[in-house]
C-alpha positions in Angstrom: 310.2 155.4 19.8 309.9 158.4 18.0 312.5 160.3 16.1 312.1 164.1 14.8 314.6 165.9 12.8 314.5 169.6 12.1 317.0 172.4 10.7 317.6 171.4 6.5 317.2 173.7 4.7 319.2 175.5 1.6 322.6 177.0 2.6 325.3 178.3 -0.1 328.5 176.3 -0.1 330.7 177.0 2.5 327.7 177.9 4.7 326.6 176.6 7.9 323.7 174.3 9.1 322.8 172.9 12.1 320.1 169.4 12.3 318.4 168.4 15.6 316.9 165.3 16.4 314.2 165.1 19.0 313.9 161.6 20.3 311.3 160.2 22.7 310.0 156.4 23.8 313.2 155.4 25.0 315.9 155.5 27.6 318.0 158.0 25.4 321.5 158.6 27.6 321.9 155.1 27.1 321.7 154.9 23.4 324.0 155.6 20.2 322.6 157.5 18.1 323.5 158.6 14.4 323.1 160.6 11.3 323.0 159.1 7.8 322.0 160.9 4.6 320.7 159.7 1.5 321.2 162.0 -2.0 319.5 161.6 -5.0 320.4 158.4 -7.2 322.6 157.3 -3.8 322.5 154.9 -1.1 322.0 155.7 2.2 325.1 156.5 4.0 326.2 156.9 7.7 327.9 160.5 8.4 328.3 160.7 12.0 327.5 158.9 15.3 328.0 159.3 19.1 328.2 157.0 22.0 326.1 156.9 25.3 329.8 157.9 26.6 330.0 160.5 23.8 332.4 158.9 21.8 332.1 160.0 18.1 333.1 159.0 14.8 332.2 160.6 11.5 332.4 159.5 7.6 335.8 160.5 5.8 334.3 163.0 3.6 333.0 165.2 6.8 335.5 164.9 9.3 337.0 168.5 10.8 333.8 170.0 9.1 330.7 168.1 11.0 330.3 167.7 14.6 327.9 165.1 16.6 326.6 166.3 19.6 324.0 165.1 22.4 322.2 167.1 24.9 320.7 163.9 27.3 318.6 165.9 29.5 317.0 167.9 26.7 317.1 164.2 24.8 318.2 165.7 21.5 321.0 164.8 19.3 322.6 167.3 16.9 324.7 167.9 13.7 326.5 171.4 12.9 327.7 171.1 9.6 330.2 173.7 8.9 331.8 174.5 5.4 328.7 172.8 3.5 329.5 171.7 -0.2 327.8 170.9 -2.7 327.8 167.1 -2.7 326.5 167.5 1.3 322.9 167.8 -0.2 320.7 165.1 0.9 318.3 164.4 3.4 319.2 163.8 6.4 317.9 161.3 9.0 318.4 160.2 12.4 318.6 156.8 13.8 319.2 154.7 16.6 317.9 151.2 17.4 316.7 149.5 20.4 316.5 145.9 21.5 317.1 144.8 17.7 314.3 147.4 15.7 315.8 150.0 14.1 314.0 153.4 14.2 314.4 156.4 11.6 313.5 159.8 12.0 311.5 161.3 8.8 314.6 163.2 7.4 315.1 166.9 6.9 316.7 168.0 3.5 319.9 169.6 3.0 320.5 171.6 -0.3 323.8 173.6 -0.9 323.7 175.6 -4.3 327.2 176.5 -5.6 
């Protein structure tokens, strides 16, 4: 299983930023998958995940300003993070896991500057 994020980068707060996840080596439509992020000094936390069905559910701090979305046929999962503050930066990974092995994508950063 492979896992490969793209789109961090440095935004201004109140911007916009959209990740995407590429995943490969497994049956994907069938599998939650998820963002977590991990800021300096911090544990890593789990902002967002969505269903096989598409169910979603994010963390407190991003809900009406992050959505989770999947694309099964183009086997990518994505983030649009809207209204970016300051205390969004971190790097951002995705993750699912499969038959009890977790797998991580390699991360992309996020930095919003005030």
């Amino acid at each position: 299983v492979q896992l490969q994020a793209s789109g961090g980068g440095l935004v201004q707060a109140g911007g916009s930023l959209r990740l995407s996840c590429a995943a490969s080596g497994l049956n994907f439509r069938i599998n939650s998958m998820y963002w977590y992020r991990q800021a300096p000094g911090k544990q890593r936390e789990l902002v967002a995940s969505i269903s096989s069905k598409s169910t979603t559910n994010y963390t407190d701090s991003v809900k009406g300003r992050f959505t989770i979305s999947r694309d099964n046929v183009k086997r990518t999962v994505s983030l649009q993070m809207n209204s970016l503050k300051e205390e969004d930066t971190a790097r951002y990974y995705c993750y699912t896991d499969l038959r009890g092995r977790d797998f991580w994508g390699q991360g992309t950063l996020v930095t919003v500057s005030s």
